[in-house]
N, C-alpha and C positions, 0 to 999 in steps of 0.2 A: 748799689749802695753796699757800702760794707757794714759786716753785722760780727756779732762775737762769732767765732769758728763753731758750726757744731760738732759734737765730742764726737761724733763717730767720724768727725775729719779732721782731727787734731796732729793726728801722723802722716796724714799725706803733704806732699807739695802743694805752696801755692801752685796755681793755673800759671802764675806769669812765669814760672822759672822752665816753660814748655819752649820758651824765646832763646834758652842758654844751650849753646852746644859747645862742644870741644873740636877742636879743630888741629886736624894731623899735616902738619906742615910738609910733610915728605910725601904722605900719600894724596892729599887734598880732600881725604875724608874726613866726613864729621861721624861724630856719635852724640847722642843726649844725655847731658851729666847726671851722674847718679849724684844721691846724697855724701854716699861715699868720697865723689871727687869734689865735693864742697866742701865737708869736712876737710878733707885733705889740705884742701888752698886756704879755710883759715886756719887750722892747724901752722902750717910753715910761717906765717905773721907773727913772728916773735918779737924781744923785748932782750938786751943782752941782761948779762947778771949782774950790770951794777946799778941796773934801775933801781930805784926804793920802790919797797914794798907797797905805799900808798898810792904811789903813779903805777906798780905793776896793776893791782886790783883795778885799776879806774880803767886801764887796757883791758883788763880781760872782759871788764862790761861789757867794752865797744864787742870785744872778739867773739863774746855770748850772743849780744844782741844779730852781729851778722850772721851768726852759726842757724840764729834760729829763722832768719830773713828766708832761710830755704821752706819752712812752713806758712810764716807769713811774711810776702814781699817786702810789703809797706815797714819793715823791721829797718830794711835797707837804710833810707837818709836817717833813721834812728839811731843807727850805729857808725854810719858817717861822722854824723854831727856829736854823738860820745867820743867818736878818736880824735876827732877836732879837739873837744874839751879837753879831751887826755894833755893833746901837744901846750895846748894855753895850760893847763895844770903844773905841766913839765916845766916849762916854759918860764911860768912865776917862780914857784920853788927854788929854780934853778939860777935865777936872777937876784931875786930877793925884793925886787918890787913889787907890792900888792894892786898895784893902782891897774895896770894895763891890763888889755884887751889883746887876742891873739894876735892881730895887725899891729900892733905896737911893740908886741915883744920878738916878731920876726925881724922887726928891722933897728932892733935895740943894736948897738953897737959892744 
């Protein structure tokens, strides 16, 4: 069962991120990602500059929440399902219909 993190484990890795390795295509070796290379891969998920400010911030939620998924896994579909929001946020704004749902505005014409 999961319980609030205790404080003297707040900075380590979840256990489940022991699952994620890197993988060297050339040499066929792996090594175990550091936080550093998690950072790094949501770092490069970016956003060009003409996003509006309001859909950037809603992005960088998602991009906060998976940054912190390296602490706690379960952060993971949390921040999935914010960049989902993000795209249906985008998505309306961008439209200018309030009514639809992500599914609806993907196949908006």
């Amino acid at each position: 069962m999961y319980t609030l993190k205790p404080i003297d484990e707040i900075l380590e890795p979840d256990p489940a991120q022991d699952f994620f390795v890197i993988f060297n295509n050339k040499t066929g070796e792996t090594k175990a990602r550091t936080f550093q290379d998690h950072y790094s891969a949501v770092e490069s998920i970016n956003l060009t500059p003409s996003v509006p400010d309001d859909i950037r911030e809603h992005f960088d939620t998602a991009r906060n929440l998976l940054l912190y998924s390296w602490f706690i896994y379960r952060f993971m579909p949390i921040a999935e399902l914010h960049a989902y929001s993000t795209v249906e946020h985008a998505l309306r704004k961008r439209s200018g219909k309030e009514k639809y749902g992500l599914k609806k505005y993907l196949y908006l014409q």
